[in-house]
Every structure is written in structure tokens, then in C-alpha cells.
Legacy VTK file of the C-alpha trace (Angstrom):
# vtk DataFile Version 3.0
C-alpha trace
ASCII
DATASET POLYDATA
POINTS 85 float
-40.601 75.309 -3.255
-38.456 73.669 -0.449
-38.267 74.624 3.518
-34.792 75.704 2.545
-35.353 78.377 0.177
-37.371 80.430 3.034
-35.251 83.024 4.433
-35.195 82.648 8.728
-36.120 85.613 10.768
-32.935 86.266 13.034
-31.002 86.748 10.012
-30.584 90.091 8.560
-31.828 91.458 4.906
-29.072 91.660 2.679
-28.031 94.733 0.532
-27.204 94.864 -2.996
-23.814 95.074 -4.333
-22.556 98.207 -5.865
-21.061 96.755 -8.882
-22.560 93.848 -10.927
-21.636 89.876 -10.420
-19.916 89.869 -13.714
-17.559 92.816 -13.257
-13.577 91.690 -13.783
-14.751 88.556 -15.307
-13.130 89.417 -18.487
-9.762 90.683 -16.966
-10.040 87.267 -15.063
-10.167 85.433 -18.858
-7.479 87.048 -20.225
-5.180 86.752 -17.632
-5.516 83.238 -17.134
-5.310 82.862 -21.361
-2.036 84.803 -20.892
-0.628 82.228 -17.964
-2.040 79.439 -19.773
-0.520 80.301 -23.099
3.311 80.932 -21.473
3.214 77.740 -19.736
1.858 75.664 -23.492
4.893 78.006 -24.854
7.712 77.195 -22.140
6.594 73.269 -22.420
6.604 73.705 -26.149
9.998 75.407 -26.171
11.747 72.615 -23.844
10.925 70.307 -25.827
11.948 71.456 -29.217
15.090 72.284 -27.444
14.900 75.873 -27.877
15.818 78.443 -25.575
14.102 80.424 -22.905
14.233 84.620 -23.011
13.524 87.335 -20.448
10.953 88.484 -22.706
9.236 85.513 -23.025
8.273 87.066 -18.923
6.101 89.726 -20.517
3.308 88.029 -21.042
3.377 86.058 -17.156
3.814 89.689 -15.743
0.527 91.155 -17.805
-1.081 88.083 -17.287
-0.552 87.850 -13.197
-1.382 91.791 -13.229
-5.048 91.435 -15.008
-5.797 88.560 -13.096
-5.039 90.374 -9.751
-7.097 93.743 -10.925
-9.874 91.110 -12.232
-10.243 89.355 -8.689
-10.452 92.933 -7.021
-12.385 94.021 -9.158
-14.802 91.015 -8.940
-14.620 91.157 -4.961
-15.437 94.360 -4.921
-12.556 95.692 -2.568
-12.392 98.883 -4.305
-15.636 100.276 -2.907
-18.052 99.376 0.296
-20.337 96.943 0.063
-23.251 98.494 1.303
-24.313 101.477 -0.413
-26.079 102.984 2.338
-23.082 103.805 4.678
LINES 1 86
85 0 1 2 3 4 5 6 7 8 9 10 11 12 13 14 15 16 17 18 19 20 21 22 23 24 25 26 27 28 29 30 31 32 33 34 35 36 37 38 39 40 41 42 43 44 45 46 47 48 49 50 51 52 53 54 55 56 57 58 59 60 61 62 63 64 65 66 67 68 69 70 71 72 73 74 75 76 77 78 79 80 81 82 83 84
């Protein structure tokens, strides 16, 4: 046990969260899978030569959209943090 991992006394106890740490971690994953795969897909593309749709934006527009919802969800912005106000 090190001095560090003893809590001081000025500072003030800290509440729990009222979701879990790994809440949104999955939207997180499959947004970012989504983002990664259209960019492998557009550098793929260019250099076969081939060209570029509007659809081919689907998958950036789902995969921006979970990844936003994930990091809200994971920060915990849609609730208060402290249970007891």
C-alpha cells in the first residue's frame, strides 16, 4: 500500500454513478467499425479506380450517430450524477 492510495480529508466522498462504467461501450465499437470500414472501402475504391456513391454515406452517417449516442451514453449526460439529488 502506497501514501498515495490514502484518500485526504478536505476532499469530499464521492457518489456512485447511476449507470455502470461499461454502458455505450458497445455503441462506441460499432460505430467506430462502421467509420473504420468506409474509410478501408473509400481507400479501396480509389484505388481500383472505381467510383464513389451517395450511398456509400450510409454507413458514415450510422456510424457517426452510434458513436455520438455511445459517448453520451458512456458520460452519462442523460441523467444526474448523483443519485441523491
Amino acid at each position: 500500500m502506497s501514501w498515495t492510495d490514502k484518500v485526504p480529508d478536505w476532499l469530499p466522498p464521492v457518489g456512485k454513478p447511476m449507470r455502470g462504467p461499461r454502458q455505450g461501450r458497445g455503441l462506441i465499437v460499432t460505430g467506430l467499425l462502421l467509420l473504420a470500414g468506409f474509410f478501408v472501402f473509400v481507400v479501396a475504391m480509389s484505388a481500383a479506380g472505381g467510383r464513389h456513391t451517395l450511398y456509400s454515406l450510409i454507413p458514415v452517417l450510422l456510424g457517426v450517430t452510434l458513436l455520438i449516442a455511445g459517448l453520451i451514453r458512456r458520460n452519462n449526460a442523460l441523467g444526474p450524477r448523483d443519485p441523491d439529488r
